[in-house]
N, C-alpha and C positions, 0 to 999 in steps of 0.2 A: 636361851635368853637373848633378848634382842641387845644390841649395840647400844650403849649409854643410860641402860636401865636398871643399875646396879651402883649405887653410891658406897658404899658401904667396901664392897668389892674393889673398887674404884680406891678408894683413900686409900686400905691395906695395902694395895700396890703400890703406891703414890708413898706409905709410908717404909717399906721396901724401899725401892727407888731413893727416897734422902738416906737409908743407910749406908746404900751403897757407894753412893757417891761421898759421904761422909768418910768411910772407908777409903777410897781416894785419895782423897784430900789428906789423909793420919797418914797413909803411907807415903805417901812426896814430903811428907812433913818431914816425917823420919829418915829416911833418903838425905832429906836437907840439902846442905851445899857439897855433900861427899861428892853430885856428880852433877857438872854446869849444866843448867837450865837445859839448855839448846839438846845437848848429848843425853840428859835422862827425858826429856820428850820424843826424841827420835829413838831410842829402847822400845820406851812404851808403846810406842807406834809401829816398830817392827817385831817385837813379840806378841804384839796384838793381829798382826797380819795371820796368825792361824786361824780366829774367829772369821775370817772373808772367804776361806776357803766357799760355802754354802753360794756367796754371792759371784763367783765367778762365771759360772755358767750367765747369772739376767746378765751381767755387764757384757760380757761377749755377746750374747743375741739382742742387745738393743741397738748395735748399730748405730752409735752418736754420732753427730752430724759435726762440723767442723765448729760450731757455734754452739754444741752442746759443752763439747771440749774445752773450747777458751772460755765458758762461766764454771765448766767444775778446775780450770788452772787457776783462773780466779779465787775463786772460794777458796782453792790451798793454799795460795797465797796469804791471805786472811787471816785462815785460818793459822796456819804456822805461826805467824807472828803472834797471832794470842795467845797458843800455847805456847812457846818460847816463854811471855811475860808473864804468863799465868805460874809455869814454871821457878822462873826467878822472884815474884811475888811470896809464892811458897815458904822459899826460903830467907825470906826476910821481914814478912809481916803476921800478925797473928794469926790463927786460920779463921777465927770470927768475922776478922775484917776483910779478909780473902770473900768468902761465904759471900757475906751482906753486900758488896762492893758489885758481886757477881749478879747479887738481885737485878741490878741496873740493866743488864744486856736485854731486856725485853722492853724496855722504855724507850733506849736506843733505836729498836725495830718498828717501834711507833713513829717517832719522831722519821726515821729513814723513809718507812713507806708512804708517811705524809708527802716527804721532801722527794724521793726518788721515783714513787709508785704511784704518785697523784692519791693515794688516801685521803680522804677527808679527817680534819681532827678539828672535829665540833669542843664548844669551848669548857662542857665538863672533862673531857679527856685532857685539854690543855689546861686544866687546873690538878688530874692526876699528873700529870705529865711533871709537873711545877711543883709540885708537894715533893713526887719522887726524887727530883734535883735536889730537894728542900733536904731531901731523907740521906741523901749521898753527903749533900753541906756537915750535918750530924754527925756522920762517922767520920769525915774527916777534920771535922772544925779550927780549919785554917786560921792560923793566930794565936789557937789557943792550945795546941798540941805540936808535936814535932811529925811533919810530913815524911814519910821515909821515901823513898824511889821503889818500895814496893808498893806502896798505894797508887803513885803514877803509873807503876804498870798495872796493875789492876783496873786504871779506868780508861787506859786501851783493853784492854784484855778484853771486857766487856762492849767494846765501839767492834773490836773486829771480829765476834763470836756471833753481835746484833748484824753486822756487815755480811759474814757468811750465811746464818740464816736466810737473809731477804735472799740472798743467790740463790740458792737452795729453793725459796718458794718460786722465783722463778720456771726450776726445774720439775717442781714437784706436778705439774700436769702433763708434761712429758713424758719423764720414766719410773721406772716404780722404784718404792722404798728402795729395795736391796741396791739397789743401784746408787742412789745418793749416798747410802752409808759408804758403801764399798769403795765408790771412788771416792771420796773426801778420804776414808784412811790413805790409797794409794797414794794421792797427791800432796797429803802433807810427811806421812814417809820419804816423798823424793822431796818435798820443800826442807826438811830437817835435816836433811842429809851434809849438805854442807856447810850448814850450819855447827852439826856435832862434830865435823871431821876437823872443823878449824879450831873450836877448846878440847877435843878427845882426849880425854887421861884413863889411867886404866883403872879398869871397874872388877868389885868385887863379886865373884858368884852371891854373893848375900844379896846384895843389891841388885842384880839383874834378878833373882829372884823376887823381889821385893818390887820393882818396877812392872814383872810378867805378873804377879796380883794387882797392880794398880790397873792393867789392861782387862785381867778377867771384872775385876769387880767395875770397871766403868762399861763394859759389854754387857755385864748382868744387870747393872741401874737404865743403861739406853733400853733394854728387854723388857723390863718390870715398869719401866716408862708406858713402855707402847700398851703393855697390858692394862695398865691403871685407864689410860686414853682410850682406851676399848670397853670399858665397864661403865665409864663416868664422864659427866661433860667438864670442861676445862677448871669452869664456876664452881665445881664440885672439888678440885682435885688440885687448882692452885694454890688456896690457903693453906694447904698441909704441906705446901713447903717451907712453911716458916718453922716446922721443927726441927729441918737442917739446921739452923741456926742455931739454935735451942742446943742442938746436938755439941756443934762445933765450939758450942760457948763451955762445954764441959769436956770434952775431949782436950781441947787446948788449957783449962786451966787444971786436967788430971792430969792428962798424958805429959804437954809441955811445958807444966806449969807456968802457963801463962795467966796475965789477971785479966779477971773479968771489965771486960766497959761495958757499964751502963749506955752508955751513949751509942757504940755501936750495936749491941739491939735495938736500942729504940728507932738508933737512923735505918735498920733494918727492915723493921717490923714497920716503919711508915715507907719506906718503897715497897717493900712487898703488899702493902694495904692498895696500895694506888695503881698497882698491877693486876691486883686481882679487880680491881674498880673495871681496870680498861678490856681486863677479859670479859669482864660482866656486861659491858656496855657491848662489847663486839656479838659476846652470844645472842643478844636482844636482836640489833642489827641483824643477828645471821650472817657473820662473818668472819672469818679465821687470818689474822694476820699477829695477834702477838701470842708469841711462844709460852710453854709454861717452864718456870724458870732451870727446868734439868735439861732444856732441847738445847741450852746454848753450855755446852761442859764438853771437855777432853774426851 
């Protein structure tokens, strides 16, 4: 089968891939506040360091250049911080609103390669662009709800996930996949690092087990990612990530009985409408700059 001729194959993946990372997200849930943000992100980053084994060999024979180095220090940087907040988000705000909040980080990478990358944003993508803002206003409807300090981290979490992407596409005609993976885990292991050692409390074998699945199943969604992207075009395979949602709206009112908002689906399901608009617009264009919404996750 050729590349991107299989839709059908494509979603299955696609729909794979939101379980997974749904699964993620249930287990940090559950984890919770037993172990501070900073310390169960830097776990999950060094029990996940067994999956890079494969990628050692590209990183050592690609030879990065001193300017390859300072945009993947960059990108850990970034990156860290968003998982740190994504972290502490976990533990304080619903996981729908975690979810949907997360939609954002590909609007973000629009607006960035507008402003950073000289991209063009002709004025139906800045009316997606504006709706999506609109969709974010929804779930959080300032005035009429209580703000917590995890919805602020969440919409950094989303600016530095959009922030490491664009690095990252920088990179991506340089060196191959395994390589960007590989070093972003490296670099934000050493970015967490000091991070954990300064709240480190001690952890339960439950829990580091409970963390080392939160790394396989986020290795297993970035995998079933790349598959689904391999069978199907973006146009095809974005819209089926509003089942995470779907997902996460029933996981959190089973698992942590939490209650359902109307409102956070709806502000959901209208960013993720306005992304999949701006993926549509780019495919027509013939051109790849926003993500589809699992490229920017843990």
């Amino acid at each position: 089968m050729k590349r991107q001729n299989r839709p059908l194959v494509g979603v299955f993946w696609m729909v794979v891939t939101g379980l997974n990372f749904v699964a993620v997200t249930a287990l940090v849930k559950h984890v919770g506040a037993d172990v501070p943000a900073a310390q169960g992100a830097f776990l999950r980053y060094v029990l996940g360091l067994v999956f890079l084994i494969p990628m050692v060999r590209p990183i050592l024979a690609a030879r990065l250049t001193g300017r390859q180095m300072k945009l993947f220090a960059a990108r850990g940087v970034v990156h860290t911080v968003a998982v740190i907040l994504w972290f502490f988000a976990m533990a304080r705000i619903p996981i729908a609103d975690v979810t949907a909040m997360n939609y954002m980080s590909p609007v973000y990478i629009t607006i960035g390669a507008a402003l950073l990358l000289g991209e063009r944003l002709p004025p139906r993508r800045m009316v997606a662009v504006g709706l999506a803002l609109i969709g974010a206003l929804i779930i959080l409807r300032p005035g009429f709800r209580e703000i917590d300090t995890g919805h602020f981290a969440m919409v950094f979490t989303a600016m530095g996930f959009a922030a490491g992407y664009l690095i990252a596409k920088q990179l991506s005609g340089e060196v191959s996949a395994a390589v960007i993976v590989g070093m972003l885990s490296v670099m934000v292991t050493i970015g967490l690092a000091p991070f954990a050692y300064a709240v480190w409390v001690p952890v339960s074998w439950a829990d580091i087990g409970w963390l080392f699945l939160v790394a396989c199943f986020a290795t297993a969604g970035h995998y079933s990612m790349t598959l689904a992207f391999a069978a199907a075009p973006l146009t095809v395979t974005q819209p089926v990530t509003f089942l995470q949602l779907v997902w996460a709206v029933i996981l959190g009112a089973v698992v942590f009985s939490e209650p359902v908002d109307g409102w956070v689906v709806l502000g959901g399901a209208v960013i993720l409408g306005s992304v999949s608009f701006i993926s549509w617009r780019e495919a027509v264009a013939k051109r790849a700059i926003t993500p589809a919404v699992h490229q920017t996750k843990v």
